[in-house]
C-alpha positions in Angstrom: -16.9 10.3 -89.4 -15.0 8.2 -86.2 -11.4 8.2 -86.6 -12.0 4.3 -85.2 -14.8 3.5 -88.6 -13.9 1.8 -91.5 -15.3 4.7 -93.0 -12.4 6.9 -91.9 -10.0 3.7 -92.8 -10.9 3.7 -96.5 -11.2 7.8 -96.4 -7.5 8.5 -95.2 -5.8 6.5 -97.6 -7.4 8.5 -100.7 -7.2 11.2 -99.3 -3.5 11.3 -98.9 -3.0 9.1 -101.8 -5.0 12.1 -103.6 -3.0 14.9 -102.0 0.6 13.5 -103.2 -0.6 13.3 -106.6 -2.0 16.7 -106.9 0.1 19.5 -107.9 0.8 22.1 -104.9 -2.2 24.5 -106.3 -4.5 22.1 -106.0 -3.7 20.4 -102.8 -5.6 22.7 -100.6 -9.0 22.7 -102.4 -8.7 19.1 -102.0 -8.1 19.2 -98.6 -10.7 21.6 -98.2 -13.5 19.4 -100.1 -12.2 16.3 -98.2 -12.4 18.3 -94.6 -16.1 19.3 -95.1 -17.1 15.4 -96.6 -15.5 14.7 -93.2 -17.9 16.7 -91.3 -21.0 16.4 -93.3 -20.9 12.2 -92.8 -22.1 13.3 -89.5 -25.0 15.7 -90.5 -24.9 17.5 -93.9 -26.8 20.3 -92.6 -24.3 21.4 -89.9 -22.0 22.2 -92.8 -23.9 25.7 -93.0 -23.2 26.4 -89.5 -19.2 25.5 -90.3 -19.7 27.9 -93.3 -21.2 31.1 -91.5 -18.4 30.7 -88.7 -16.0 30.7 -91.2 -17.3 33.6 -93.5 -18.0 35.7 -90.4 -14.3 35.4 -89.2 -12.7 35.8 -92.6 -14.3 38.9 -92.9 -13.1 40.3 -89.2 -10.0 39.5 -89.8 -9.8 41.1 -93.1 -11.6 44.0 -91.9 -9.2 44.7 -88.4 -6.4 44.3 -91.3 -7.4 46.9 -93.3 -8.9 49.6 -90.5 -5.3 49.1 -88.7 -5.5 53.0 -88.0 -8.9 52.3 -86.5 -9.1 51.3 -83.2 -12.6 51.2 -82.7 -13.6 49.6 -85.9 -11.3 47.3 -85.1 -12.9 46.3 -81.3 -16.5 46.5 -83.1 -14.8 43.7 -85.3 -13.0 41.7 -83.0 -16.4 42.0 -80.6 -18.8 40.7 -83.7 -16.3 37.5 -84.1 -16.1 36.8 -80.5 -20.1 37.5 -80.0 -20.9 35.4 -83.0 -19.1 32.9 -82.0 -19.7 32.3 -78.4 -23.5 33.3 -79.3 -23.6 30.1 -81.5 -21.8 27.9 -78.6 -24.1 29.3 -76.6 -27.4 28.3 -78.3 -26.7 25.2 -79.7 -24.5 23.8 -76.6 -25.8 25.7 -73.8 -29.8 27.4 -74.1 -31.3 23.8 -72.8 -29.0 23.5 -69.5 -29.5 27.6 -69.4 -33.6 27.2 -69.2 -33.1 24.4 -67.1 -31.6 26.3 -64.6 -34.3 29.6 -65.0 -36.7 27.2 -64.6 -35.5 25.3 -61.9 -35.0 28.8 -60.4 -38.8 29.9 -60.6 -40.3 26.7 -60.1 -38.4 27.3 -56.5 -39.2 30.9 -56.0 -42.8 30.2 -57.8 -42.8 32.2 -60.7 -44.5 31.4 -63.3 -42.1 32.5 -66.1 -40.5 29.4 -68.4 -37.8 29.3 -70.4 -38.8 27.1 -73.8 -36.2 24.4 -74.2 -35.3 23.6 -77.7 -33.5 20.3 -77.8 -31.1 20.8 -80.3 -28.7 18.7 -82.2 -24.9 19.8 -80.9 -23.1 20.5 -83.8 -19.9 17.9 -83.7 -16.9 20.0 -82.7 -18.2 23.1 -82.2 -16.6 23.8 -78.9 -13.2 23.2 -80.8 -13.5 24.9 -83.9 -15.2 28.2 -82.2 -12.1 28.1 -80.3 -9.8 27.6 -82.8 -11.4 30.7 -85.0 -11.5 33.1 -81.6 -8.0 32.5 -81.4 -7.4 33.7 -85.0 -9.1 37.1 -84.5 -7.6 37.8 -81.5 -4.0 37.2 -82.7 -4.7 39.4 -85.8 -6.7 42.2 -83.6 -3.5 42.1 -80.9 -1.2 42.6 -84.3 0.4 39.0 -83.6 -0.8 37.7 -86.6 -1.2 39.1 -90.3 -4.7 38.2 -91.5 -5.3 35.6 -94.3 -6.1 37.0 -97.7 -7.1 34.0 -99.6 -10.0 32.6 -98.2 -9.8 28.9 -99.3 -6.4 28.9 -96.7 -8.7 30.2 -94.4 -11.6 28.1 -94.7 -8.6 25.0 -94.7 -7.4 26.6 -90.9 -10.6 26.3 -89.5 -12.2 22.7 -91.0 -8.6 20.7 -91.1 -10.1 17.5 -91.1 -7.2 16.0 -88.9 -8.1 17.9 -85.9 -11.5 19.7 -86.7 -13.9 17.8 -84.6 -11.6 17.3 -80.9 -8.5 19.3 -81.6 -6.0 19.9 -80.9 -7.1 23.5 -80.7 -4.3 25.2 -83.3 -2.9 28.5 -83.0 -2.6 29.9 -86.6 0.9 31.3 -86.0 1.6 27.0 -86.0 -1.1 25.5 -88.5 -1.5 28.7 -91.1 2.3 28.3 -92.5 2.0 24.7 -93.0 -0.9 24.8 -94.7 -0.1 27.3 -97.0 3.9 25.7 -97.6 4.4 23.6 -100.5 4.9 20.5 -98.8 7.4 17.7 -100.0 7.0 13.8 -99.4 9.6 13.0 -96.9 9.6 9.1 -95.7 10.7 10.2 -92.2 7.2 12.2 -92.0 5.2 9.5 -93.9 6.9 7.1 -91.2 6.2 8.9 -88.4 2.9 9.3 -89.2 2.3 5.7 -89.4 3.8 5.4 -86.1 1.7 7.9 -84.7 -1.5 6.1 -86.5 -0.6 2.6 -85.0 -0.5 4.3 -81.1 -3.2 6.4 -81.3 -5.6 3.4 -82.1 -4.0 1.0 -79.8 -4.6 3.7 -77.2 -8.5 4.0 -78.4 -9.4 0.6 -79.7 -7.5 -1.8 -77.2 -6.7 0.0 -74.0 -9.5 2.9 -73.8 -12.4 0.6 -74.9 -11.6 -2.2 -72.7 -11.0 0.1 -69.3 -14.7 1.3 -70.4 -16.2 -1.8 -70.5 -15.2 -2.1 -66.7 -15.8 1.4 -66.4 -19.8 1.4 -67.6 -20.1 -1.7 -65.6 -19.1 0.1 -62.1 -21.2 2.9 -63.0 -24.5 1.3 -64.5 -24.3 -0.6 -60.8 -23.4 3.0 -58.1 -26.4 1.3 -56.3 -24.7 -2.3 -55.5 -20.7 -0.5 -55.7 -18.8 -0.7 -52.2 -16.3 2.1 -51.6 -13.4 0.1 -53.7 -15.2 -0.8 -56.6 -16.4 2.8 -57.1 -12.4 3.8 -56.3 -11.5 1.3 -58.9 -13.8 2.6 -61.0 -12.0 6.2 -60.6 -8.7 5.0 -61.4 -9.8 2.8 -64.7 -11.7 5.7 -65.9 -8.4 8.2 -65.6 -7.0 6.0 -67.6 -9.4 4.9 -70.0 -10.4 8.9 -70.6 -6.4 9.5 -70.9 -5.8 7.2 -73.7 -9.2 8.2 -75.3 -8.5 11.4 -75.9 -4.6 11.0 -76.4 -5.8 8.4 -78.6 -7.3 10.4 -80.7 -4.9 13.5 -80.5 -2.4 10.8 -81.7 -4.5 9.6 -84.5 -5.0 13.5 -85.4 -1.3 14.1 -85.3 -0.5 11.0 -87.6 -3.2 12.1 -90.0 -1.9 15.4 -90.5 1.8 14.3 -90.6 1.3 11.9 -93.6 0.4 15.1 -95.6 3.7 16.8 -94.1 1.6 18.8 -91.6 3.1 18.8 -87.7 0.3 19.2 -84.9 0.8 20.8 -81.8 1.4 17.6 -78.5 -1.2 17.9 -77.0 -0.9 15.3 -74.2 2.9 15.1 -72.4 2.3 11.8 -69.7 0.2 13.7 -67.6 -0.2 10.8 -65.0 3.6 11.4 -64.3 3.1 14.6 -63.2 4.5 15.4 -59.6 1.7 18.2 -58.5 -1.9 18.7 -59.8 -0.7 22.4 -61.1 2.0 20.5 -63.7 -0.8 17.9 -64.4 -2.5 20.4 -66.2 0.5 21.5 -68.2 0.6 18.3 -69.9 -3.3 17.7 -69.5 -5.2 18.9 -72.8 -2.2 21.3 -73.8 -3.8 23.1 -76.3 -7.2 23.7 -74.3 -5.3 25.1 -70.8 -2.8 27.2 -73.6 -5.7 28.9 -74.9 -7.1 29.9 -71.5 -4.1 30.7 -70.3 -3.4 33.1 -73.3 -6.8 34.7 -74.0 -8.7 34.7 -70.2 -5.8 34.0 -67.7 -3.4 36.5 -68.7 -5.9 39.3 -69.6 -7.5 39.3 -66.4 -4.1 39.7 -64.7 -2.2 36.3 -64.7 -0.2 36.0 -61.5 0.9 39.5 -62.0 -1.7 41.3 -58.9 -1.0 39.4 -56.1 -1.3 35.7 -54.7 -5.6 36.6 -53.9 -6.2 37.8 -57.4 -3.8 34.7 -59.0 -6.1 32.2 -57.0 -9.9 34.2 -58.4 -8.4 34.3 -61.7 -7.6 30.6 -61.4 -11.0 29.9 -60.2 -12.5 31.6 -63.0 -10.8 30.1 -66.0 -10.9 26.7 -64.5 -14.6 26.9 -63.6 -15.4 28.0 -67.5 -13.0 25.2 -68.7 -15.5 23.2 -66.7 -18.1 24.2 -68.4 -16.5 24.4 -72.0 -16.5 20.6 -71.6 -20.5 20.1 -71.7 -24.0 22.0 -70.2 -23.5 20.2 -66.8 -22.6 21.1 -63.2 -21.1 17.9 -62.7 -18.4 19.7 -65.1 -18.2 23.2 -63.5 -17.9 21.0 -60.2 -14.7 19.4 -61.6 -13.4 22.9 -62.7 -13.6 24.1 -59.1 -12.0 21.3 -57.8 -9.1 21.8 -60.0 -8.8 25.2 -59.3 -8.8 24.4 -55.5 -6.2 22.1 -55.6 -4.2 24.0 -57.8 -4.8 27.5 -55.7 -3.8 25.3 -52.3 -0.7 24.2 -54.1 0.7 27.6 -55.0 -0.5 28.8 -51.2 1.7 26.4 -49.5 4.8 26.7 -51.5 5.7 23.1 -51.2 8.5 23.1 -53.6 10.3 25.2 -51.6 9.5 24.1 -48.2 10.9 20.7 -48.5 14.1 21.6 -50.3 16.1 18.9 -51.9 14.2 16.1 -50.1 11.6 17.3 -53.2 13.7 15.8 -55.8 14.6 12.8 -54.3 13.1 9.3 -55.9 11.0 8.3 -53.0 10.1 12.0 -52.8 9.2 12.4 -56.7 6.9 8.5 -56.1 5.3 9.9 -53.1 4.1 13.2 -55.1 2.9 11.1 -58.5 1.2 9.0 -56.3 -0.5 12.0 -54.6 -1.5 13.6 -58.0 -2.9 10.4 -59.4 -5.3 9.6 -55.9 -6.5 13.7 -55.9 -7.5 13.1 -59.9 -9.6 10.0 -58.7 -12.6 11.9 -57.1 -12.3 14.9 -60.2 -12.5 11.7 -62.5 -15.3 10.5 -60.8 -16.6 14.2 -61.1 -16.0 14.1 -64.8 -17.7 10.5 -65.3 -21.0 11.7 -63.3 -23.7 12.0 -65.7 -25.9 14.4 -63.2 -25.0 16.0 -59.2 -28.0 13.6 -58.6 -25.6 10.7 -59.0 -22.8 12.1 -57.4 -24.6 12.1 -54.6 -24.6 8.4 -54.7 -20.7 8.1 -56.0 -19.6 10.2 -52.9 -21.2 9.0 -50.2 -20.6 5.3 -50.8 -17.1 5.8 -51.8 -16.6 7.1 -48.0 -19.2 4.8 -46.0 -19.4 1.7 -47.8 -15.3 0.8 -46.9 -14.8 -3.1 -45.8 -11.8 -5.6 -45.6 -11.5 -9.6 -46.3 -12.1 -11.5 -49.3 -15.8 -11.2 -49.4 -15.7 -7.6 -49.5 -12.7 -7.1 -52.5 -14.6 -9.9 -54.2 -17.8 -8.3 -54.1 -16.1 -5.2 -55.5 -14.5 -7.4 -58.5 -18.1 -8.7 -59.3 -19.2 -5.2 -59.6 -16.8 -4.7 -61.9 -17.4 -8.0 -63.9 -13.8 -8.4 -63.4 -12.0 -12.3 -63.3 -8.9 -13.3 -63.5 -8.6 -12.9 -67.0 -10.0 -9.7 -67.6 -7.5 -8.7 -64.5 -4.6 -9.9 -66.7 -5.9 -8.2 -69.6 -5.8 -4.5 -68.0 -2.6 -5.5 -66.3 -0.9 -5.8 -69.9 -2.6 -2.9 -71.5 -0.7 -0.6 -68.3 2.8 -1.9 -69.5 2.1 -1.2 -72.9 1.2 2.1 -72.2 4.6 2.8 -70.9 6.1 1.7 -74.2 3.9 3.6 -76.4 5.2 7.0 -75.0 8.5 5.8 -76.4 7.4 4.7 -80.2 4.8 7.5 -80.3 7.0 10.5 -79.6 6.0 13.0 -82.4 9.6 13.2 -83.4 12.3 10.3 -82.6 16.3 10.5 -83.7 17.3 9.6 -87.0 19.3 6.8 -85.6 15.5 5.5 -84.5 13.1 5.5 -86.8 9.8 3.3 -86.7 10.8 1.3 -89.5 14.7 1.2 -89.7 15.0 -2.6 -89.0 13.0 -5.9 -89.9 12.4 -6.2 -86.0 10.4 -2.8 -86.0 8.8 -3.5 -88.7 7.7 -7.0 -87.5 6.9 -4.6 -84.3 4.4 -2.4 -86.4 2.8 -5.4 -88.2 2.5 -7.3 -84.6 0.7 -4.3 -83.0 -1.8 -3.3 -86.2 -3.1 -7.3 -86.1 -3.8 -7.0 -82.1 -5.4 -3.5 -83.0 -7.7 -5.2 -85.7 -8.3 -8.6 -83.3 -8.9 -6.9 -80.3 -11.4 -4.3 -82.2 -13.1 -6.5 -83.7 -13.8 -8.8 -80.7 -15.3 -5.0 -79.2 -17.7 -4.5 -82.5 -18.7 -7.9 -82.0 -20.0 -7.6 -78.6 -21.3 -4.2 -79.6 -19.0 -2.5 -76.8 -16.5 -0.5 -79.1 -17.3 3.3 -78.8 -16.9 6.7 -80.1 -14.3 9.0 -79.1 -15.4 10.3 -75.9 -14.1 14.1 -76.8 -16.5 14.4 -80.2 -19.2 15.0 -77.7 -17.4 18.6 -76.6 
């Protein structure tokens, strides 16, 4: 079920409405029947898939609880969670791009051995919730976490409806507690829920789906695209992927906070970011937290040396690459990060500069840098094989002109007029103001709804919402939430 369906729009209402009314023992089998309707609207078979995962990892973590004396029970059991789980990634997500490659590999070398692709359905989510389940049986197998006893809690951590299918990816230390609280119905939650509701779909349905439209036009065209409309085309998509995903970690957030349940931030104004190493501390926190915690810092962190901090970057960056899809276009955008991020930490800049580094024109000069070095791993990101980057790249540097015929040929590439240009103009301003009314937690003196004029606000913003959604579904160009895919 798309958080942007009318489906999900009748389907959160009851299901809070629901929860409230229930008495505390019955609020979490509710939840838990209402998280797996959620995921079987998609596919009702992929439920048993859900199901195993979670049975397996129940069981691990009950078993490493009770064998605490017993280290190697307890590996063998934190090794059959991990192997079960990144074996079913692995097959459903990953076996066709893996006998790809062998293939492509003997074809070459002219071997006759094949690799039978299977073209499977990829379960929605299961890059998240495989994630989110690893996370638990490591924290219980390190001692950081007590293991669940009551498996309906458990099976509640791992299918949360809110943030099942694209995250945030929840740490049970945060999300186990709350789930198992008695929660009480406080108006300042129920508010800023709402609040976070209303942003995350202006972010989707008006901002994200209209930079696309631009977006699919400049790439369903890389043949006809000068070097400025395939730039343009970089930028619009930073954006339009930005506010599709914080879109939907908003939307997640609100969700859960009507029920009285706080989410983790995952996005913190990333394109403000003054170096490409900070951009991915507010970039996807959740996803780089989880690297950083279970593959960065095991392999040695920054803790042997300035050569072994830059390898171990390149390794977790390239497999958060390819965590994002079966594609080198994706473990080519990994590497790139990783480059950057490694040249950063060579050269020291931070201290090289001195105070000239916090001045204004000095903090402009490096968010402009950080935006332009995301353009080419946004074009990266967007590339749907290294066959078409191999168009993207070499136009984008050849194919560079001045004068009005040039720039205009660019804006007809785009399909962009005067109109459309005003359009994407005012969606950028109010994208500086949601960051204000969609903080996950505002003062008491400001809450969403504390005056008529808010209020008026609120009702202003859901009408443009619904207008400007429905003018998408009626030209058939509103979309999906581009994460669901991982």
């Amino acid at each position: 079920m798309n958080f942007n369906s009318l489906a999900f729009l009748i389907f959160l209402p009851v299901v809070v409405t629901v929860y409230w009314l229930l008495p505390h023992t019955g609020r979490k089998f509710w939840l838990l029947a209402a998280s797996y309707f959620f995921y079987m609207y998609w596919n009702p078979l992929l439920i048993f898939l859900l199901l195993f995962s979670t049975a397996v990892d129940y069981c691990c973590g009950r078993g490493m609880e009770e064998f605490r004396g017993r280290a190697g029970i307890r590996k063998a059991l934190l090794l059959t969670s991990i192997c079960v789980n990144l074996g079913l990634l692995f097959f459903f997500k990953y076996w066709d791009f893996f006998a790809e490659t062998v293939n492509s590999v003997c074809a070459a070398l002219s071997v006759p051995y094949r690799v039978p692709a299977l073209n499977l359905i990829l379960p929605v989510g299961i890059s998240f919730y495989t994630f989110q389940t690893m996370s638990y049986s490591i924290d219980v197998y390190r001692g950081d976490f007590p293991a669940e006893k009551d498996p309906i809690t458990f099976a509640l951590y791992v299918t949360y409806f809110p943030q099942l299918v694209a995250g945030p990816i929840e740490s049970p230390g945060n999300l186990l507690p709350q789930l198992k609280k008695e929660q009480q119905f406080q108006w300042g939650d129920f508010t800023a829920g709402i609040r976070l509701l209303l942003c995350g779909f202006f972010r989707k349905c008006v901002v994200a789906d209209f930079f696309g439209i631009y977006v699919n036009q400049i790439f369903g065209n890389l043949n006809t695209a000068n070097s400025f409309a395939i730039f343009c085309g970089g930028g619009l998509f930073c954006i339009q992927m930005y506010c599709d995903f914080a879109g939907y970690s908003e939307i997640a957030a609100g969700s859960a906070r009507l029920m009285g349940v706080r989410l983790m931030k995952n996005f913190d104004r990333p394109y403000l970011s003054q170096s490409y190493t900070e951009f991915f501390r507010r970039w996807h926190i959740s996803l780089n937290r989880w690297f950083t915690s279970y593959v960065y810092i095991p392999l040695g962190g920054n803790r042997k040396g300035t050569a072994r901090k830059m390898l171990n970057t390149v390794i977790v960056f390239a497999l958060c690459g390819l965590w994002h899809g079966a594609r080198w276009t994706y473990v080519l955008w990994g590497l790139y990060a990783a480059f950057w991020m490694c040249v950063e930490s060579a050269l020291d800049i931070r201290h090289r500069f001195g105070p000239w580094w916090n001045c204004p024109l000095g903090k402009l000069i490096r968010r402009s840098y950080s935006f332009l070095l995301f353009i080419p791993a946004a074009l990266l990101f967007r590339a749907e094989s290294v066959a078409q980057l191999g168009v993207i790249f070499p136009r984008l540097f050849t194919q560079i002109g001045f004068g009005g015929a040039y720039f205009q040929a660019a804006f007809d590439t785009m399909g962009l007029d005067a109109m459309g240009f005003i359009r994407l103009a005012l969606c950028i301003v109010a994208m500086a103001k949601l960051y204000d009314w969609g903080q996950y937690d505002l003062p008491s003196s400001k809450t969403a709804y504390g005056s008529a004029r808010k209020l008026m606000a609120a009702v202003y913003l859901v009408l443009i919402v619904a207008l400007c959604w429905l003018s998408l579904l009626a030209t058939q160009d509103a979309a999906g939430f581009a994460y669901f895919q991982f």
